[in-house]
Every structure is written in C-alpha cells, then in structure tokens.
N, C-alpha and C positions, 0 to 999 in steps of 0.2 A: 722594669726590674722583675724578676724572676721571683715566685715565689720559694721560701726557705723548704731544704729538703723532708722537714716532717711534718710540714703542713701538705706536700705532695702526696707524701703516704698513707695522710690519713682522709686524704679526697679521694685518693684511688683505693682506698678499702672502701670508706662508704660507699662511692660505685657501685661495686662488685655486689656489696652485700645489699645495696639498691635493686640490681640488676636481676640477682638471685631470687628476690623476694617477687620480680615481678615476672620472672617463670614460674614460679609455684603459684601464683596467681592465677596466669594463664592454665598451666594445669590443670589445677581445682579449677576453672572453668568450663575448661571441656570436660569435667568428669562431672561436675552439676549438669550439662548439657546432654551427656548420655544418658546421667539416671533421668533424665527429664522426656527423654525419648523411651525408655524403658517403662515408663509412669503412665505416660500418654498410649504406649503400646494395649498396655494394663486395662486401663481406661477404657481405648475404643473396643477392648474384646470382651470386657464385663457389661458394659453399653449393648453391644451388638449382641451378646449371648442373651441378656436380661430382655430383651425387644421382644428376640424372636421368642423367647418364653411363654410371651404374654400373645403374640399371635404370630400365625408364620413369614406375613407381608408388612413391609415397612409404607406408613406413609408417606405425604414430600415432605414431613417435617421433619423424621426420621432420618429419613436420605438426606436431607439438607445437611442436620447434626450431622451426620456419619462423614460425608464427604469435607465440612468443616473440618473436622477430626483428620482425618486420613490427611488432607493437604499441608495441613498446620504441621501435623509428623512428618511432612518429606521438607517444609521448611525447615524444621529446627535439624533433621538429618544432615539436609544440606550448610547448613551453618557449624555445624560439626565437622562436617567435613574442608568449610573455610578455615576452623581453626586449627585442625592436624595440619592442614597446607601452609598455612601461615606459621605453623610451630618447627616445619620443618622446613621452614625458607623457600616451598615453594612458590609458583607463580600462580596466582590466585584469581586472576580476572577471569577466567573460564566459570568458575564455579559460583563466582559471584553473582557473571550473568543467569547463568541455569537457577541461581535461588531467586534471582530478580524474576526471571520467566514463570516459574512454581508460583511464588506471590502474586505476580498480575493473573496468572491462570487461575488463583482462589479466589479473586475478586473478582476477575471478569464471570466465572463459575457460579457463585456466592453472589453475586451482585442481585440486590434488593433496592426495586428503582425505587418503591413506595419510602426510603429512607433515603434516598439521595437525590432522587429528582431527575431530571433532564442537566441540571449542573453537574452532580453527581458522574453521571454518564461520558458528557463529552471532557469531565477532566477525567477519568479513567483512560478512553481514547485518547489522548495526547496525552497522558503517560505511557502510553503503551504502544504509541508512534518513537516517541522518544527514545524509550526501551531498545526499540527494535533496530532503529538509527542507530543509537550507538552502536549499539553490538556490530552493525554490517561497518562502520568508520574502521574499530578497533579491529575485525575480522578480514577488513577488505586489502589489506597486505598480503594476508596469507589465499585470500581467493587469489587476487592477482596472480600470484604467486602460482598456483596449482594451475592454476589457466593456461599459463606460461610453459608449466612442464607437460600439457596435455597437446596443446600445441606444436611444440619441437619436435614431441615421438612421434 
C-alpha cells in the first residue's frame, strides 16, 4: 500500500533539505581543508625563516621537521584536491592513488626504525607492494590498452 500523498511530500522535502545540508558540509570541508593548507604553508615558512635566523645550516633534525612539513602539505593538498573531484562528480581513483603514493613516500622517507623496528619495516614493504599491485590491477586496462594502440601503428 502506497504511502498517503503528504506523507510523500514531506519525505521528499526532508531529503532535499537533508541533502542541502550535506553539501554545505562538504563545502565547509574543503574550505577548513584549504585554510589548513594555508596555516601549514604559514607554519613551514616561519619554521624555516626562524632556523636559518639562528644559523645558516639546518641539522638532520631540522631537515627531518622540514621535510615532515612539506610532505604532510602535499598530503593534505592532494586530499583537497580528492574533494573538488568528488564535489564535482569526478573520477577520483587517480588522485587517490597519487595521495596514497605522497603518504607511503613520507613514511618510507620519515621512517624511524629505532621506533618501529624490523616489524615496523617489512609491514611498511608490504604496504607498499600492495599499494603498487593495486595501482598496476586498476591501471593495467588502460596499459593494455596503449600497448595495443603502439602496436597496430
């Protein structure tokens, strides 16, 4: 039995005003997400100016911070840029991978064995087999693909 018509109306308005609420969500997300990049920008250049202040060579603990810094801002860039793609219906696994890449590259970079260990270590590598597998499963259409057209000409 079919529901009565202004019990329909008033499910398809809350919807809507459901729906509404959670693009402005999204919105205010990615716009917390730019100032967040913009803060961090802030950050690594009052860091880096304030260093070389104090002398003109950074040590490896320096370089450590600093390159912490810099990767952590092309993660949160590239998750920025997941969510414009996502906001505008586009196709998002490209970007996904490339943050997935940025990430395992700041931990294979950043990796501190004295805190992780040799366990530490080989579950990083097989993260980062996995990573790479996937990518070539989800990619390997489109190699084939190009192979195919280098081929024929």
């Amino acid at each position: 039995m079919a529901a009565p018509r202004h019990e329909k109306k008033w499910i398809d308005k809350s919807i809507s005003i459901l729906s509404l609420l959670i693009e402005i969500a999204e919105v205010a997300i990615a716009v917390a997400m730019m100032i967040l990049i913009f803060l961090g920008l802030a950050y690594l250049f009052r860091v880096f100016v304030s260093g070389l202040g104090d002398h003109f060579f950074l040590n490896s603990a320096e370089i450590h911070h600093h390159l912490d810094v810099v990767l952590t801002l092309f993660i949160v860039i590239e998750l920025v840029r997941i969510t414009f793609a996502y906001l505008t219906g586009q196709k998002i696994w490209a970007i996904v991978a490339e943050t997935a890449f940025i990430a395992l590259g700041r931990k294979i970079i950043l990796f501190e064995y004295k805190s992780y260990g040799i366990m530490g270590a080989i579950s990083l590598a097989i993260l980062t087999i996995v990573v790479v597998l996937a990518y070539y499963v989800v990619q390997q259409p489109k190699i084939a693909g190009e192979a195919m057209k280098e081929s024929s000409s």
